[in-house]
N, C-alpha and C positions, 0 to 999 in steps of 0.2 A: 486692473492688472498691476501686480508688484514692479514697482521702477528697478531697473537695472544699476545697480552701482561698482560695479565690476565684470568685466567679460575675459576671460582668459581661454584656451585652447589648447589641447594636447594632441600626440598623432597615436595610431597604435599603430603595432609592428605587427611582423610577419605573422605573430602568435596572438593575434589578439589580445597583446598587454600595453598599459601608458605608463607616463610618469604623471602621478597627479602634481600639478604647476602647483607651487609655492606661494599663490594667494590661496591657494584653494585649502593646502596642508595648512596656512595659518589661521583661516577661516572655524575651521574644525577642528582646530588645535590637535592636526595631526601626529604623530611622532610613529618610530617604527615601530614594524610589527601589530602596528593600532588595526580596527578592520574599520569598513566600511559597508554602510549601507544603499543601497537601491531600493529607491523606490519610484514603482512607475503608474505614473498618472493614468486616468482614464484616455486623455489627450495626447500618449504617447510620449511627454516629457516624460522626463527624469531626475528626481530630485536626491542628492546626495548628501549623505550626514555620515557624523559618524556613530558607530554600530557602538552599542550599551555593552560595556563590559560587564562579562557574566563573572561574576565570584565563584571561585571553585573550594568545594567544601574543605576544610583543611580534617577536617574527621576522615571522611570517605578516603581521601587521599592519602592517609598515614594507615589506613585501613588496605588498600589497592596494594599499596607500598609495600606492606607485612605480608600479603598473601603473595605476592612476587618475588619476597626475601626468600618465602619458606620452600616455594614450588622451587628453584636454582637452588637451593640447599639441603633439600628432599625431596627429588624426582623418582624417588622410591614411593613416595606417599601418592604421588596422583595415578587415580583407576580410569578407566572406562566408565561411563554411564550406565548402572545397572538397566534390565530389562521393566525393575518397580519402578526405579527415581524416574524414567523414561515416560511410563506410564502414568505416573503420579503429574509427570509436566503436562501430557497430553490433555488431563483432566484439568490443571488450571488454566490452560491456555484455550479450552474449548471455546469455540464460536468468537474466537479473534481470528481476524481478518490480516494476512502476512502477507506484502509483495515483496517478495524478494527480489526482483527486477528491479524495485524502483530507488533513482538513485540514494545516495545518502547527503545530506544537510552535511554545509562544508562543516559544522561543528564536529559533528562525527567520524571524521574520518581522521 
């Protein structure tokens, strides 16, 4: 069994939120806005690290950016979903499996 060389403690509030304690931010070289991971043992612990910054594509994103410029500056340009593009989606999306119930990954949102 790993020896303990720090034990700290935080409380949660009304909302089920804490402050992560200040050995803990230095340990994982926290800083804001950083995330954190969970991870839960078969044993019912919980091991905390911090969460892999994902890179966000700088292409896709000047790409997202240009098509957001043009719809706010040509709301005249966007249709409706024709009854083909409709059908043509149906056809690629056949036999995928959609729950739309189920929640979304905090990335998503």
């Amino acid at each position: 069994m790993a020896q303990v060389a720090l034990e700290t403690e935080s409380t949660l509030t009304d909302r089920f939120q804490t402050t992560v304690p200040s050995p803990v931010r230095q340990a994982l070289h926290l800083g804001k806005k950083d995330k954190i991971k969970y991870t839960i043992q078969s044993d019912g612990s919980v091991v905390i690290s911090r969460a892999a910054v994902q890179e966000s594509d700088p292409v896709l994103g000047e790409f997202l950016s240009f098509i957001a410029r043009d719809m706010q500056a040509h709301p005249e340009r966007i249709e409706p979903l024709s009854t083909s593009m409709r059908e043509n989606v149906d056809v690629l999306i056949e036999g995928v499996e959609i729950d739309l119930d189920a929640p979304l990954l905090d990335e998503d949102e």
